[in-house]
N, C-alpha and C positions, 0 to 999 in steps of 0.2 A: 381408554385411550382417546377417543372421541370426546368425553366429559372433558379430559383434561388438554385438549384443544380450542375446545370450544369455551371453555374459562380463560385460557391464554387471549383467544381473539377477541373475546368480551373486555378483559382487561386493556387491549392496545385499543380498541376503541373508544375507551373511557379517557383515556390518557389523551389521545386525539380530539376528544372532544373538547376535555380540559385545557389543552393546547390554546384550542381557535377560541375556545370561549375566553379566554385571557389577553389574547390580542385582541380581539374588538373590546373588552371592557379595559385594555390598557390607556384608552384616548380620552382624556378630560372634557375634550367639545363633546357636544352636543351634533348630532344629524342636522343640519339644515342647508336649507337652499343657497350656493353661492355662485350670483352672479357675476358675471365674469364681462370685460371688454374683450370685442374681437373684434382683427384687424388684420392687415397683410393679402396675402392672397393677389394683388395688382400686377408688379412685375414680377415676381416670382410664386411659385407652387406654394408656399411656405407659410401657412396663418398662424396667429397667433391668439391667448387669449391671457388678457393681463386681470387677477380678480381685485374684484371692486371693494376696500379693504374698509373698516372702521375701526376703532382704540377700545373695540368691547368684543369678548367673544360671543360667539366661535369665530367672529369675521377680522379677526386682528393680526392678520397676517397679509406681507406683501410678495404674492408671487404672481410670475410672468412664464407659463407655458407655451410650448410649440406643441402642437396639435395636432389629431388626423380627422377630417369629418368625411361624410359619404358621398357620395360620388349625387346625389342626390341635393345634396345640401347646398357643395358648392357651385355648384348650376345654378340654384336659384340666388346666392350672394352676388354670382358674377353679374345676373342680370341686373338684381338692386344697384349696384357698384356704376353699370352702367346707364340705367334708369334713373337714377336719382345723382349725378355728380357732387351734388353739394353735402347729401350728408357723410358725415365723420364717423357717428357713432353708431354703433352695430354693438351689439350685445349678445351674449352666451347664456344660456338658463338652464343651470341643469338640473337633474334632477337630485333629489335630495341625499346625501352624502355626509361625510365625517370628513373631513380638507383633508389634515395630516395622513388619516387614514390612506385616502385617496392617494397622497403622493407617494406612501411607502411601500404600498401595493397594486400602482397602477391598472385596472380594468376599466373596460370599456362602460360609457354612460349614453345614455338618453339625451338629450338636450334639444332646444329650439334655438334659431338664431332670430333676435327683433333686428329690424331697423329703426336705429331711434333707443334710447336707453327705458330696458322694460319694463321700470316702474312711474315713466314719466311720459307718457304717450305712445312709447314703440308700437311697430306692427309687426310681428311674427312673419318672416320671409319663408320657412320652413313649418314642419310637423317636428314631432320628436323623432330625435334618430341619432344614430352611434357618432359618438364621438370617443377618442382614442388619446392618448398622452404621450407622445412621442420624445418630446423632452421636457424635462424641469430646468428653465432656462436662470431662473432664481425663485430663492426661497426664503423668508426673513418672516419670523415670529416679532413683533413690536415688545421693545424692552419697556415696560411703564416709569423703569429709573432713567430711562434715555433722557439727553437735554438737543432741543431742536438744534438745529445746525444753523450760523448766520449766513453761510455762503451755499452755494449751490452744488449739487453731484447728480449727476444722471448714471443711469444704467443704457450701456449702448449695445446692443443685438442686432442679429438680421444673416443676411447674406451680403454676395458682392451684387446683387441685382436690388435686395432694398432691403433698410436700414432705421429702426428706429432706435428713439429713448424714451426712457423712463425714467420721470424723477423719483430718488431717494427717497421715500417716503422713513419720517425716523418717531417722532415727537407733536405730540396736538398742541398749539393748532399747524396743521400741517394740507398739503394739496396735492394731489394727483394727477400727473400731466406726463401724457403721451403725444411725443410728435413723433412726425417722418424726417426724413435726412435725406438730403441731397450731397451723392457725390463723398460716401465717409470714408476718410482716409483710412482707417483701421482694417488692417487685412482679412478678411473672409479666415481663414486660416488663425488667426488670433482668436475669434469670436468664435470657433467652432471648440476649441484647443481650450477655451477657459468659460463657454458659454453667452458673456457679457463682458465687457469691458468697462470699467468707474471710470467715467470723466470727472474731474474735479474744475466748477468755473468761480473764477473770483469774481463773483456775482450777488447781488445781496437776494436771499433766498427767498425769492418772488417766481413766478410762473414765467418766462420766457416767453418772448413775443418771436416773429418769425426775422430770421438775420444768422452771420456771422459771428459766432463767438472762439475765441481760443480757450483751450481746455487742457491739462494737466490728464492725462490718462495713464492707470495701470497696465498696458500695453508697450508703454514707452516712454523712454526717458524726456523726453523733450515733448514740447507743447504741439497740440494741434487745430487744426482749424475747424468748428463743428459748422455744420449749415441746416440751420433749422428749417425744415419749408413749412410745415402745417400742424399745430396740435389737433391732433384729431379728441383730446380728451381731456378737458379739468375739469375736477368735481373738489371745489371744498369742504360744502358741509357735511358731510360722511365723515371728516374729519377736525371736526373741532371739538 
């Protein structure tokens, strides 16, 4: 009776094991380092980290998570934040991973925060320490049949205390541009209920300088008014 227990549980372990081994070798990328922009955290609790995408894998994917870091961490962003007003860019480095994997089975990572982007002079404001995935605010695998866009679309996110966007990224040659928002008409409650909101601007699809634009959004039937205050991020060569 024992033998034939002990064969049973030998068997569901094999099968278990068969399982997990099948999910990690189900992912075509490759493990490697993706770094990420990180931002927010100012007037509300709320950071973000948008990854830093190219038209090759494993790094061909555009997404923009909401995040949890350690109580440790954002101590020392707030001081940067304050310490340095002029810089924009802050950077996410984590430790080394499978993307897709990552999003479909969220668990906690390692990661450093730079100030300054951290293959181009940044300084490391933190040590490694947990970072946490709280939501997948968008997710977009790059189609290689895609044809670039002439006119412009952002991804708009945030709360009702602060609000950015993100360009559309679709087609090389293409650019990556994070601003902040002042004052967005989109309801806290929409952005929550659908993640993001697509603005659509009849714009010729150029980086957006800081100003007023009317915008076409999936939220609403009628036009709105966007107000650009500051890109804190474009990067085009990553993208041509």
């Amino acid at each position: 009776m024992r033998l034939f227990a002990l064969i049973i549980f030998s068997m569901f372990l094999l099968v278990e094991t068969t399982i997990a081994q099948t999910k990690v070798t189900s992912y075509l990328d490759k493990p490697s380092l993706h770094g990420m922009m990180f931002f927010g955290g100012k007037k509300s609790p709320s950071v973000y980290a948008s990854h830093l995408p190219m038209f090759h894998t494993p790094h061909d994917y555009q997404i923009i998570l909401e995040v949890e870091i350690a109580d440790e961490a954002r101590a020392a962003y707030q001081k940067s934040l304050r310490t340095n007003p002029k810089e924009t860019v802050y950077t996410l480095v984590p430790e080394v991973f499978v993307l897709p994997e990552m999003l479909d089975n969220p668990r906690p990572f390692k990661a450093e925060i730079y100030a300054g982007h951290f293959e181009r002079g940044g300084e490391p404001i933190t040590g490694k320490l947990p970072v946490s995935i709280k939501r997948v605010i968008y997710r977009q695998k790059f189609d290689t049949a895609a044809k670039r866009s002439e006119t412009l679309s952002y991804l708009v996110f945030g709360n009702n205390k602060e609000q950015f966007a993100a360009h559309t990224i679709t087609a090389k040659p293409d650019f990556d541009q994070i601003v902040s928002l002042r004052n967005c008409p989109i309801a806290e409650e929409s952005l929550k209920s659908s993640n993001y909101a697509v603005c659509s601007l009849a714009e010729q699809n150029r980086p957006l300088k800081k100003g007023n634009f009317s915008a076409q959004t999936s939220v609403n039937t009628g036009k709105m008014l966007l107000k650009f205050d500051k890109t804190l991020y474009l990067e085009f060569d990553d993208l041509q």
